[in-house]
N, C-alpha and C positions, 0 to 999 in steps of 0.2 A: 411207311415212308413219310406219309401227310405228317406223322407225330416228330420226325424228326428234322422235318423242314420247321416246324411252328417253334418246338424248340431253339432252334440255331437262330429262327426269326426273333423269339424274345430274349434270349442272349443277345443280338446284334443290339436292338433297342434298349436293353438293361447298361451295355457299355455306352450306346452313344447319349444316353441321359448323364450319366456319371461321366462324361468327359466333356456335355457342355457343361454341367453345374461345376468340374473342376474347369472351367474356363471362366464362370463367371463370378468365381471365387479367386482366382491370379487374378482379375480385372478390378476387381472393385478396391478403390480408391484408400490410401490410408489416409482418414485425416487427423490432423493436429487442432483443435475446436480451443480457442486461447478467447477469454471473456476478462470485464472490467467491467465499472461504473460511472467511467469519465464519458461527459461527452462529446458526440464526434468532435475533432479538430483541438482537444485539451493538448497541452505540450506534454506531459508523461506518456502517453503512450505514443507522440511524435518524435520524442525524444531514444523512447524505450523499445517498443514492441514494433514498428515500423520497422526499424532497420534491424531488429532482430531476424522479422519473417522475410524479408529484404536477404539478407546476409543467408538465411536458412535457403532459401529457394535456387540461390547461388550454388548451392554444397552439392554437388555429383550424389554425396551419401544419401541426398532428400529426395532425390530423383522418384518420382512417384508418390511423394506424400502432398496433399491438397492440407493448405491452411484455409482455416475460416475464423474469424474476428468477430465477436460480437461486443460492442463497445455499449453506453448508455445502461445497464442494465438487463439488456437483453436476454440473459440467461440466467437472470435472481438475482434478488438483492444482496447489497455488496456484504452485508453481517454473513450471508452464507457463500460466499467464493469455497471457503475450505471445504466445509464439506460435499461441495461439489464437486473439486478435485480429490478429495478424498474418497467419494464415489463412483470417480470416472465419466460422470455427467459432462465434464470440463477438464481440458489436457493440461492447459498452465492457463492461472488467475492471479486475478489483480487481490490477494488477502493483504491486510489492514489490519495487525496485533491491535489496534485500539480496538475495532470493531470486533475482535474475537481473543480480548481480552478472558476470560473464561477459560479459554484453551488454551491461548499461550502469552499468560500475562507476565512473562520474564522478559519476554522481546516486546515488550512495550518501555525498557529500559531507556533507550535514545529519544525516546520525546517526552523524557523527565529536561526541568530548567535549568539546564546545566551551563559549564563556563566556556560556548562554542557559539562561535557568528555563522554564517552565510549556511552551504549545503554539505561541501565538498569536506568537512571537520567530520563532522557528525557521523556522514554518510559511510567513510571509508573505516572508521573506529565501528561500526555496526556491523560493517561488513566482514571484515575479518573476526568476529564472535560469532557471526551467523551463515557465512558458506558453510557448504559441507567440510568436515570436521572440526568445526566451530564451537565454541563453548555453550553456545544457543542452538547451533544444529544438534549436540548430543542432548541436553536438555531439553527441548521444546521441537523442534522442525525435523527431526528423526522419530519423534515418538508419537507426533502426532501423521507419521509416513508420511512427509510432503519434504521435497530438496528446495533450498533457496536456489533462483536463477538470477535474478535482479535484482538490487535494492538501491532506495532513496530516500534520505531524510531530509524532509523539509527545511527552508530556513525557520527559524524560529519567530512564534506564531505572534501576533499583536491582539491587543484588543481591540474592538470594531463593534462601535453600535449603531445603532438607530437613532437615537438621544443622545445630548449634550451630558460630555460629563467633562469634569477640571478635574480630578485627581482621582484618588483610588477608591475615597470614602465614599465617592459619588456611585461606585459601581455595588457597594453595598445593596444584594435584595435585586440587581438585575436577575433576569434568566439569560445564562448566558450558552451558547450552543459550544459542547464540548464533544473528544470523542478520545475515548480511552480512561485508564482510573488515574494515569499521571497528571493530566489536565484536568482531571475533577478533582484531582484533591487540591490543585490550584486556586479553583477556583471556589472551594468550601476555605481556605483560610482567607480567602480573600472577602467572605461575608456575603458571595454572591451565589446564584443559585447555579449549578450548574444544570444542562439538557442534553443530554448524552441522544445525537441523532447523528445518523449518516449522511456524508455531504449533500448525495444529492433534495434531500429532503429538505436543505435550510432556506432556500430563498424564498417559498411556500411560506416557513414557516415567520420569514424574516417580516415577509410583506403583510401577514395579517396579522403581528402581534404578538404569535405564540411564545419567540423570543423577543428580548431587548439586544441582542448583539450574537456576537462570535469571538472565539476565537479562533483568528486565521494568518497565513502568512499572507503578504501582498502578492505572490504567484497565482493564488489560487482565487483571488479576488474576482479578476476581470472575467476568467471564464466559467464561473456563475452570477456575475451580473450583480454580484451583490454589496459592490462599494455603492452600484447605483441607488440604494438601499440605506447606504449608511452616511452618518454625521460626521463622526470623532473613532479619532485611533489614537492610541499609542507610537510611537516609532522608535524603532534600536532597540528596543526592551529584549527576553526572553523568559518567554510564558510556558514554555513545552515548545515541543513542533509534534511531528509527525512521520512516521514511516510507512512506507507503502515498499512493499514484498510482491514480487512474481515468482508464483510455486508452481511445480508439478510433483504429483505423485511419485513417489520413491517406485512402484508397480510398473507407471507407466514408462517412468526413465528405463527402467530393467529392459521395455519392449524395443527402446528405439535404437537406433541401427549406430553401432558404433563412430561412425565420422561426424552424426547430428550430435551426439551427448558430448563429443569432443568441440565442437564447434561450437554449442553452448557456452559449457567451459573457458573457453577460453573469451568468448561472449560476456560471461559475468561479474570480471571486474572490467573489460574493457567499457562495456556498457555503462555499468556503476560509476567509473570515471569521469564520462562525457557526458552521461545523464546529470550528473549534479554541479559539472562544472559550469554547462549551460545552463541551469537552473541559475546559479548565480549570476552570471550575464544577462540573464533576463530581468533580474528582480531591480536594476535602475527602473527600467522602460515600466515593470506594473505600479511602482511608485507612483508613477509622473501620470499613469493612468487613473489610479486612486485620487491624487490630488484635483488632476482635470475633474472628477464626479464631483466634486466640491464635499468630498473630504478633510477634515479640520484634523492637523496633526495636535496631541496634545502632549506638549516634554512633564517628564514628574518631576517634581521638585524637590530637592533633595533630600528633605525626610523622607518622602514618600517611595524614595529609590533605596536609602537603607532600609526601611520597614519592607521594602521588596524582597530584597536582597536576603531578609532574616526567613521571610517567608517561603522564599524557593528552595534555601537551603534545609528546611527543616521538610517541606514538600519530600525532596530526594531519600532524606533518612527515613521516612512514616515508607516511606511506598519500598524501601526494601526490608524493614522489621516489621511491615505487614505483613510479606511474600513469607520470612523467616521464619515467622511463626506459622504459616501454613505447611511449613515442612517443605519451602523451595528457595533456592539459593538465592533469594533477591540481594544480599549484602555482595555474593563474591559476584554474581552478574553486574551489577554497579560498579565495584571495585575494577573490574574488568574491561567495562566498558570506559569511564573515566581516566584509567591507564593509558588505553589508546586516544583518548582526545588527546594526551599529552605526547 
């Protein structure tokens, strides 16, 4: 009798372990872990990732999923976002084709010198090659498993140094801080050195010397501080710009609950929209802030804007019968994208 009370006893305790551990597996929290580089209070992800996780949090479908934000760096450096998310380390990141040029240097195409002003040209001609089923999602962002959610192209970048310079001969033998091969091959016909670092690494580098300048758009001036840094700019010109990509893993999309992948979606041009449209309404106000540091605008003179102009153009054709001889479609990526500017 003792043998079949003990029995029934460790039965009763074998189920009621297995029904709090299945209780404390219904409980525990799903979170969505979304990282970047910028920091706190930069307008891209007040623009962007705010009122995504805003709008997410809104959604019945999210109901029990916890977001966490790690901005600054927080979760590694911005060269490794992708693999991060492509490890699951990180749900959706802030990746930067310049920075991960390597991997996916077809979508480095939009911050080639091309014939487009402000954000909202650029931005929407990239975005349709690179959402899903995009000509850049089947080449590049499907292959490397990661879905585009968000995208922005900078307005197009100025020069900005430390030192006086008057024309273009002057920047001859700078080191100038670049990021991606589009802007370095700029910046090699241009007789200068280029220095391929990540943003947050330049004002360090600005203040002790390492470089003589940047190239940057005036958006991104004010919140690294480093007009405070600088002399002389260029203004209206186009040097390259920049794109900045919010990905997640094509794995993770697959887990999340149908009304969030929908809300997304519908998330990612809205977003891309208002995200670059406000970019350009901002870029009066960072002007006027660059000038207040007692920044020196310098205009080129107009050999110096043909001999540009010879030089961006010949930039565009080296960087896709670069790709072309690699065995990647850098001429119809171009081709494609340039179509959409127009």
């Amino acid at each position: 009798m003792n043998k079949v009370f003990q029995h029934a006893a460790t039965a009763m305790a074998a189920s009621l372990c297995l029904t709090v551990a299945g209780n404390a597996v219904a409980q525990t929290p799903v979170k969505i872990k979304i990282a970047d580089s910028f920091p706190v209070g930069h307008y891209l992800p007040r623009y962007i990732t705010t009122p995504m996780v805003e709008r997410l949090k809104a959604n019945p479908a999210a109901k029990g999923i916890e977001f966490e934000y790690y901005p600054a760096e927080q979760m590694g450096k911005a060269k490794d976002f992708l693999s991060l998310v492509q490890s699951g380390v990180v749900d959706i990141a802030y990746v930067a084709p310049g920075f991960v040029s390597d991997k996916m240097p077809l979508s480095v195409v939009a911050e080639l010198p091309l014939d487009f002003t402000g954000s909202c040209k650029g931005t929407l001609a990239y975005w349709n090659l690179a959402k899903p089923g995009g000509l850049l999602d089947k080449k590049e962002f499907a292959p490397n498993g990661v879905r585009l959610l968000f995208t922005i192209v900078l307005p197009p970048y100025q020069v900005v140094t430390r030192k006086p310079f008057a024309n273009l001969k002057d920047l001859e033998g700078m080191k100038i801080r670049a990021s991606g091969s589009a802007k370095e091959l700029v910046l090699k016909k241009l007789k200068a050195t280029p220095v391929l670092m990540p943003t947050p690494d330049v004002y360090e580098s600005l203040s002790r010397g390492t470089i003589d300048g940047v190239l940057f758009p005036f958006n991104s001036l004010p919140p690294y501080e480093i007009h405070k840094l600088s002399k002389t700019s260029t203004f209206g010109e186009n040097f390259g710009t920049f794109v900045a990509n919010w990905v997640i893993s094509e794995k993770r999309w697959q887990t999340l609950p149908a009304g969030v992948q929908q809300d997304l979606t519908a998330m990612g041009e809205q977003l891309t929209r208002s995200a670059c449209a406000q970019v350009e309404k901002d870029e009066a106000g960072d002007v006027e802030k660059v000038k207040a540091a007692g920044v020196k605008f310098i205009p080129l003179s107009a050999a110096d804007k043909a001999s540009l102009a010879t030089v961006l153009q010949d930039v565009s054709t080296d960087w896709a019968a670069n790709l072309d001889r690699r065995g990647r479609a850098g001429t119809e990526v171009l081709n494609a994208f340039s179509a959409g500017l127009k």
